[in-house]
Chimera marker file (.cmm) of the C-alpha trace (Angstrom):
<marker_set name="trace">
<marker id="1" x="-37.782" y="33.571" z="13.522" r="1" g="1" b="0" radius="0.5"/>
<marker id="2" x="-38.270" y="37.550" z="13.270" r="1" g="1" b="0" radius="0.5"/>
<marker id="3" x="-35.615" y="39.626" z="13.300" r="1" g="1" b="0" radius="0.5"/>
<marker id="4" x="-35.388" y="43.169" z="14.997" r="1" g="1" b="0" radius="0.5"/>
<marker id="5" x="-33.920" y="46.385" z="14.292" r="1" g="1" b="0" radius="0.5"/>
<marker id="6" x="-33.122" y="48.760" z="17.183" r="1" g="1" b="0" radius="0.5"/>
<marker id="7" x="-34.628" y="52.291" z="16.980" r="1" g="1" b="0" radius="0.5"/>
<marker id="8" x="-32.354" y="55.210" z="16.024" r="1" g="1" b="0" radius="0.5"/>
<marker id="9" x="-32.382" y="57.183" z="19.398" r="1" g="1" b="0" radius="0.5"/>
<marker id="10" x="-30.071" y="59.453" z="20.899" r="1" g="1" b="0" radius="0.5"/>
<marker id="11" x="-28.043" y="59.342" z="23.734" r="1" g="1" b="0" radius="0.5"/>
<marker id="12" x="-25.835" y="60.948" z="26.125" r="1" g="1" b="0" radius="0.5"/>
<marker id="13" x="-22.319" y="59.077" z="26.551" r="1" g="1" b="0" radius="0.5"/>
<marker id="14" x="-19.130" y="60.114" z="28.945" r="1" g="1" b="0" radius="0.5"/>
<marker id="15" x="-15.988" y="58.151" z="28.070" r="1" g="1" b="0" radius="0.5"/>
<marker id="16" x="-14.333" y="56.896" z="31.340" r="1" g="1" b="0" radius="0.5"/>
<marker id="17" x="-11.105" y="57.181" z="30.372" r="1" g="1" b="0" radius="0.5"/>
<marker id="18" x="-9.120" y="56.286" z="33.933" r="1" g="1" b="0" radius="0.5"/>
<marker id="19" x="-8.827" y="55.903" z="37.089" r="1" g="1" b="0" radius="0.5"/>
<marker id="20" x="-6.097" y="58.240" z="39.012" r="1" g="1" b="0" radius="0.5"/>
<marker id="21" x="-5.433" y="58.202" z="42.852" r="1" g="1" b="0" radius="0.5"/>
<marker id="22" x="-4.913" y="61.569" z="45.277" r="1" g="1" b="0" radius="0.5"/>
<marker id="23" x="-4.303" y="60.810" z="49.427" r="1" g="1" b="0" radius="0.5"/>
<marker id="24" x="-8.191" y="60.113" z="49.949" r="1" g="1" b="0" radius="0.5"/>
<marker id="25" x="-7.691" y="56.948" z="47.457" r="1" g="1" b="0" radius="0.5"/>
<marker id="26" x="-9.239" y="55.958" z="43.546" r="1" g="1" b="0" radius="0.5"/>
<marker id="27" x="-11.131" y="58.444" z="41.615" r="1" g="1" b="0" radius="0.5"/>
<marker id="28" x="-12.474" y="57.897" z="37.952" r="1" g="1" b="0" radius="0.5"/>
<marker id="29" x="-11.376" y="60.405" z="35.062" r="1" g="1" b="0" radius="0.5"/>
<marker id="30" x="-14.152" y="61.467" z="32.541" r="1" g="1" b="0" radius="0.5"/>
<marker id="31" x="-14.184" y="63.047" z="29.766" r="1" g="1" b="0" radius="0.5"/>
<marker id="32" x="-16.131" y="66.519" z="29.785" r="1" g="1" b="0" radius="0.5"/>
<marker id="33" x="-19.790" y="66.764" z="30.991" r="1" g="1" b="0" radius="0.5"/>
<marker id="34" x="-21.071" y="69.486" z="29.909" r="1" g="1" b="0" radius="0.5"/>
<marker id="35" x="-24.785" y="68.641" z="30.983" r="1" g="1" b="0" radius="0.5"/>
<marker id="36" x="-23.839" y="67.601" z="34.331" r="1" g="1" b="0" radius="0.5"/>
<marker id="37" x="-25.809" y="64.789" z="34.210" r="1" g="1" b="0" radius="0.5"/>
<marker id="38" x="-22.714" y="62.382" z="35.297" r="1" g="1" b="0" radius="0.5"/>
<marker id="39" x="-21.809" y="64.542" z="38.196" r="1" g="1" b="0" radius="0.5"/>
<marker id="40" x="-25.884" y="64.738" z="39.405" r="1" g="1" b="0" radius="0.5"/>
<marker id="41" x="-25.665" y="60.938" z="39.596" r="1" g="1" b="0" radius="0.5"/>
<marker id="42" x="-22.894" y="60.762" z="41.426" r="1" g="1" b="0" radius="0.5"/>
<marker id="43" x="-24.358" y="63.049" z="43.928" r="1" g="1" b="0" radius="0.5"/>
<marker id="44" x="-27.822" y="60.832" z="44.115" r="1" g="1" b="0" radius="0.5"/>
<marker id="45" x="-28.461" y="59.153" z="47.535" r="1" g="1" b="0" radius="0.5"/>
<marker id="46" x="-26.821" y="55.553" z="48.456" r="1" g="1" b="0" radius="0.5"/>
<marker id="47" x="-28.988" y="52.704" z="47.027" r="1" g="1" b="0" radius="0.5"/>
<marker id="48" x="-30.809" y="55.107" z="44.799" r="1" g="1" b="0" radius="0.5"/>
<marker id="49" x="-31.164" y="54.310" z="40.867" r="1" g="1" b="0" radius="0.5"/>
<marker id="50" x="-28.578" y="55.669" z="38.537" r="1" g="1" b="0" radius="0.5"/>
<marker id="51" x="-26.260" y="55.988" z="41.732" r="1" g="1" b="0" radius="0.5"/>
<marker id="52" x="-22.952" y="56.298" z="40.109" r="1" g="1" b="0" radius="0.5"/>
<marker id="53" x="-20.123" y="55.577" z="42.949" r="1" g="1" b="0" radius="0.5"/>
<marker id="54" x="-16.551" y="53.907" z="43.191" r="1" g="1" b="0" radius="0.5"/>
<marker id="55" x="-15.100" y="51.886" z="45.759" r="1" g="1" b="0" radius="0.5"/>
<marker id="56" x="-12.009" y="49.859" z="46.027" r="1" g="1" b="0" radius="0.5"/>
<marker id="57" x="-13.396" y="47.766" z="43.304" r="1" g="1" b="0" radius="0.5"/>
<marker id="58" x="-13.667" y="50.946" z="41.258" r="1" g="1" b="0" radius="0.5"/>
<marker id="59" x="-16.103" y="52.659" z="39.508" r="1" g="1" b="0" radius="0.5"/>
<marker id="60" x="-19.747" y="51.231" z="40.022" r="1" g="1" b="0" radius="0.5"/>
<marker id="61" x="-23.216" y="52.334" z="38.283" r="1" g="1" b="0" radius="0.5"/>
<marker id="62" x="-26.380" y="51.495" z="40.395" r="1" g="1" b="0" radius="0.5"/>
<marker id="63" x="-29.434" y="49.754" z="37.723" r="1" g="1" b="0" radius="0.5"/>
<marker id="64" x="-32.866" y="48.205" z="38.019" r="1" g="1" b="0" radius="0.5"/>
<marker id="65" x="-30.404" y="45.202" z="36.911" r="1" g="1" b="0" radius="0.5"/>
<marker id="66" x="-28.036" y="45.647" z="39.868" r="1" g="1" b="0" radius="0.5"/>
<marker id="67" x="-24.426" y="47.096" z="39.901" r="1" g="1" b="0" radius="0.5"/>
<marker id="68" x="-22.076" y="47.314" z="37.142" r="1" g="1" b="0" radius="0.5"/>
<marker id="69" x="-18.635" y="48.000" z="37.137" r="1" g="1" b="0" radius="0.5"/>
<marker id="70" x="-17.310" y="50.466" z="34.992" r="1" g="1" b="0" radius="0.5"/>
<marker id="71" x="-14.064" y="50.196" z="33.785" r="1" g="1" b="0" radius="0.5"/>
<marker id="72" x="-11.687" y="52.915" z="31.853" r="1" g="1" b="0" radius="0.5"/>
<marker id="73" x="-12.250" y="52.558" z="28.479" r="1" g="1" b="0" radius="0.5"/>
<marker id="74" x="-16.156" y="52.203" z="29.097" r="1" g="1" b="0" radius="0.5"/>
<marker id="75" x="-18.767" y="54.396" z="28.353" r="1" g="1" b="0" radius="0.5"/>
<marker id="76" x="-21.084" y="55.853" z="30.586" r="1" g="1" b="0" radius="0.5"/>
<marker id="77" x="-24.658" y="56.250" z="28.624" r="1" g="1" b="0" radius="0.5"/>
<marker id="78" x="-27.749" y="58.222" z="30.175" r="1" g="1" b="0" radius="0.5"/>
<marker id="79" x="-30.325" y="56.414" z="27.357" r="1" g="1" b="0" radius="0.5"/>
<marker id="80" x="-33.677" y="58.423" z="26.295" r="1" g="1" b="0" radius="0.5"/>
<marker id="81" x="-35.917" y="57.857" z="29.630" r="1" g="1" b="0" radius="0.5"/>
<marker id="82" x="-32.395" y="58.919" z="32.028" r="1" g="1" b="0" radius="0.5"/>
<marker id="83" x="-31.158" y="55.410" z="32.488" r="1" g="1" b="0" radius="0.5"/>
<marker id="84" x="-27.301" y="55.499" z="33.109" r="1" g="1" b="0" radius="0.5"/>
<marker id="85" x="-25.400" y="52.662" z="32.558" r="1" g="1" b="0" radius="0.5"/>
<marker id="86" x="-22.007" y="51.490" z="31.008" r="1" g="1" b="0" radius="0.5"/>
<marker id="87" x="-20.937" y="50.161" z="27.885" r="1" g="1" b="0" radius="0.5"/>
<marker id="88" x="-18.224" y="48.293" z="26.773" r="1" g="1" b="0" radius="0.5"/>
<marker id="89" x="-16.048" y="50.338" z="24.034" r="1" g="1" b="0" radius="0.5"/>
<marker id="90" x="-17.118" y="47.440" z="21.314" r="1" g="1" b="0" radius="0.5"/>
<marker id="91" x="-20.241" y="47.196" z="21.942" r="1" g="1" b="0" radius="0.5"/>
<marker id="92" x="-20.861" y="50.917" z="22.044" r="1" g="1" b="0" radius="0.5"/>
<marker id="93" x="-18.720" y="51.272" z="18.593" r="1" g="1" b="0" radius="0.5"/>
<marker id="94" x="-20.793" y="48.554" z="17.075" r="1" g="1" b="0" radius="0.5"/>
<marker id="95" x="-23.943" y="50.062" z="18.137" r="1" g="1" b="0" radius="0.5"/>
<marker id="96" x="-23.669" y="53.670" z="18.085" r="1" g="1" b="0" radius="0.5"/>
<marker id="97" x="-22.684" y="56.614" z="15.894" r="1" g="1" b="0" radius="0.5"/>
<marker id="98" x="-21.695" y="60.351" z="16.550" r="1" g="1" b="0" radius="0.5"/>
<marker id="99" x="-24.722" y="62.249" z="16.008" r="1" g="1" b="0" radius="0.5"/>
<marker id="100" x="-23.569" y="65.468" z="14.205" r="1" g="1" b="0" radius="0.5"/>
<marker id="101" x="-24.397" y="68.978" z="16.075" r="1" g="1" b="0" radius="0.5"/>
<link id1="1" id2="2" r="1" g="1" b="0" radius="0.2"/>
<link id1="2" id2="3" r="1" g="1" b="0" radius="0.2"/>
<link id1="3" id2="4" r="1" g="1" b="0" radius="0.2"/>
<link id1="4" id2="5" r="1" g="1" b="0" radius="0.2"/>
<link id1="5" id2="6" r="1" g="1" b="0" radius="0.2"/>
<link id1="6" id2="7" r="1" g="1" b="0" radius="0.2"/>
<link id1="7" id2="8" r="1" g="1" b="0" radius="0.2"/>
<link id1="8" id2="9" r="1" g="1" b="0" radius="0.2"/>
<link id1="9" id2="10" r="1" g="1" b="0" radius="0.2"/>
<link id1="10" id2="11" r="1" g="1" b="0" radius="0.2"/>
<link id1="11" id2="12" r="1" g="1" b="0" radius="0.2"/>
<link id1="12" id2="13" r="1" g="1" b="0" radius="0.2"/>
<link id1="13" id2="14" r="1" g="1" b="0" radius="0.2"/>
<link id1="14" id2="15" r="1" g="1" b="0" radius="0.2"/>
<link id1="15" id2="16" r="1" g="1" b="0" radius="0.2"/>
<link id1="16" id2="17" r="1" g="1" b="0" radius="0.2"/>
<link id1="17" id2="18" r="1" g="1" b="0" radius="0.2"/>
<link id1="18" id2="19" r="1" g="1" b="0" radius="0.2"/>
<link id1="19" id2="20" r="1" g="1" b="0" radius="0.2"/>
<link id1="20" id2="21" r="1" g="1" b="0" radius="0.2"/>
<link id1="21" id2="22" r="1" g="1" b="0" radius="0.2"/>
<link id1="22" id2="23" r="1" g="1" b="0" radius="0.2"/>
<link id1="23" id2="24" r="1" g="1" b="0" radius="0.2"/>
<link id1="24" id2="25" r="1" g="1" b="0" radius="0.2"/>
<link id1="25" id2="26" r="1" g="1" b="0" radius="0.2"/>
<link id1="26" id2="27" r="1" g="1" b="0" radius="0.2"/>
<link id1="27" id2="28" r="1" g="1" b="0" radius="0.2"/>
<link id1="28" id2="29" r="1" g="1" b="0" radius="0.2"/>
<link id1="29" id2="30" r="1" g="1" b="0" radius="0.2"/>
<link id1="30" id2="31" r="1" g="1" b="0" radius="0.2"/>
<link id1="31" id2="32" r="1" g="1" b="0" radius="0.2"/>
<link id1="32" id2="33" r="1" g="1" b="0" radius="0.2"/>
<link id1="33" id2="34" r="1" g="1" b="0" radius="0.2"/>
<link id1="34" id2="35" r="1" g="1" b="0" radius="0.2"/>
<link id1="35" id2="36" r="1" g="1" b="0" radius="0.2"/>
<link id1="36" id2="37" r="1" g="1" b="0" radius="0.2"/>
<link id1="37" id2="38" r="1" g="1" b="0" radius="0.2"/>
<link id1="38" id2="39" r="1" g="1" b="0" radius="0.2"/>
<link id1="39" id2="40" r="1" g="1" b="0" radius="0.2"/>
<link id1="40" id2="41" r="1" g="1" b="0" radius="0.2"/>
<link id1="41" id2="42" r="1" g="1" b="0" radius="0.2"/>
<link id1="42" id2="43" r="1" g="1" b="0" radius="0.2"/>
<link id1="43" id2="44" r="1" g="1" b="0" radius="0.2"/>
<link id1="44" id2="45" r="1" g="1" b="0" radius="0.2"/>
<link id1="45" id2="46" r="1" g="1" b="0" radius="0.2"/>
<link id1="46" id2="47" r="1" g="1" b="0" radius="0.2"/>
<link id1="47" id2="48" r="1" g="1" b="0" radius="0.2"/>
<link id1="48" id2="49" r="1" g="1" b="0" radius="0.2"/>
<link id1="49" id2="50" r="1" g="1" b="0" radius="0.2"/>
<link id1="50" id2="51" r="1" g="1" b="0" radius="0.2"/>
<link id1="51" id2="52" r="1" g="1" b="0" radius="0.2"/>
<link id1="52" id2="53" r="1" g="1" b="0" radius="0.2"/>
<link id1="53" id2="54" r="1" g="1" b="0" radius="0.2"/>
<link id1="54" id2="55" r="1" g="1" b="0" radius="0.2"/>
<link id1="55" id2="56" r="1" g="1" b="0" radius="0.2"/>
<link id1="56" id2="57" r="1" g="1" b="0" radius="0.2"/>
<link id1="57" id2="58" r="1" g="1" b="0" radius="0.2"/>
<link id1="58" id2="59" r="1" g="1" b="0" radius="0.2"/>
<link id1="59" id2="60" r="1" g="1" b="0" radius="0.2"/>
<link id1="60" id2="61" r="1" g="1" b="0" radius="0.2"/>
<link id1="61" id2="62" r="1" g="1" b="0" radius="0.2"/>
<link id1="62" id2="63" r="1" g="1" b="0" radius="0.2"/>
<link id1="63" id2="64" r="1" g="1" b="0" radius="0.2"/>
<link id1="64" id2="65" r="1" g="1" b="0" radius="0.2"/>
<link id1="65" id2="66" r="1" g="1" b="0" radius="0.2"/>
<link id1="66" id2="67" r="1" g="1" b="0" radius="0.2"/>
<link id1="67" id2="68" r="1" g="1" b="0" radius="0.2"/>
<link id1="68" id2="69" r="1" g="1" b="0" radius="0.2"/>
<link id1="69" id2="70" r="1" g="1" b="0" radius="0.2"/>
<link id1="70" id2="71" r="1" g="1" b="0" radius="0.2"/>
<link id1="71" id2="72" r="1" g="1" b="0" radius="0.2"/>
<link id1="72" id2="73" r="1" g="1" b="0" radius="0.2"/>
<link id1="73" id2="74" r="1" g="1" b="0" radius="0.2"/>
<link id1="74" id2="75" r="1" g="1" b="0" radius="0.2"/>
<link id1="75" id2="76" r="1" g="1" b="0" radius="0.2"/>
<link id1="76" id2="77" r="1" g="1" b="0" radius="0.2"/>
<link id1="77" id2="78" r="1" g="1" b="0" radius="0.2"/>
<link id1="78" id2="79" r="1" g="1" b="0" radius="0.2"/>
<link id1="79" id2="80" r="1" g="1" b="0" radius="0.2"/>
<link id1="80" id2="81" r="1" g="1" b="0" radius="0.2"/>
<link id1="81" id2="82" r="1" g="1" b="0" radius="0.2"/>
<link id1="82" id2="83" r="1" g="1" b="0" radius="0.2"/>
<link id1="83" id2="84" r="1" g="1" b="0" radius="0.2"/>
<link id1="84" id2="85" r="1" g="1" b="0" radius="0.2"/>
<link id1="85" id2="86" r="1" g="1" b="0" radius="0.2"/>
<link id1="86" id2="87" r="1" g="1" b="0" radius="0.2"/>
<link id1="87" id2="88" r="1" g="1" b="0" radius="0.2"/>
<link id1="88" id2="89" r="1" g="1" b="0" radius="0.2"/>
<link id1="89" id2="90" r="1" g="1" b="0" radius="0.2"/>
<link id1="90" id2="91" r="1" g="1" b="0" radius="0.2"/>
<link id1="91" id2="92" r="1" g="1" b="0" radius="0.2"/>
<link id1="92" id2="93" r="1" g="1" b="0" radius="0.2"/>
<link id1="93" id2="94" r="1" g="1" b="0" radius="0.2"/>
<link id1="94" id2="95" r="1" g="1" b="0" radius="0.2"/>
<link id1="95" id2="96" r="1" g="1" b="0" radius="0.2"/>
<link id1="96" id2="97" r="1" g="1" b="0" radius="0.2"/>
<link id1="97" id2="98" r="1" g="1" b="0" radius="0.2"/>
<link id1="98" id2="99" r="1" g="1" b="0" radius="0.2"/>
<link id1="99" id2="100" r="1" g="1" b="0" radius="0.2"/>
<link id1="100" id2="101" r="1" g="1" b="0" radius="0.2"/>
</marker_set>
């Protein structure tokens, strides 16, 4: 059977690192984003893709797959065609490396 390397590509990725509450209920805590591309998303329309919302369940990312939840200690990737999706910390360590400036 063949066997397949994946592509070096960049990407964009926003550690979620909690979730705190204020008196209108749960909101996640990022890291910085200093593209704004995290913030754009969660301003996108209800239902649209890359919709990234939270609700009692918590923090939820909107995919031609469906809805993921994201939980703290995820990553939140934007992948090279503006995809946004989580990661799980392992799977993101095993697969990724910090692309120097």
């Amino acid at each position: 059977m063949p066997k397949f390397r994946k592509k070096p590509v960049e990407i964009e990725a926003i550690l979620h690192t909690q979730m705190d509450h204020d008196d209108t209920g749960p909101f996640p805590v990022f890291q910085t984003d200093p593209t704004g591309w995290l913030t754009d998303a969660m301003e996108r329309p209800d239902g649209a893709d890359g919709e990234v919302f939270w609700d009692d369940d918590g923090l939820k990312i909107r995919t031609l797959e469906g809805v993921h939840l994201a939980r703290p200690g995820d990553w939140i990737l934007r992948g090279v065609q503006g995809e946004i999706y989580p990661c799980k910390l392992d799977i993101f360590a095993a697969t990724y490396d910090v692309v120097e400036a």
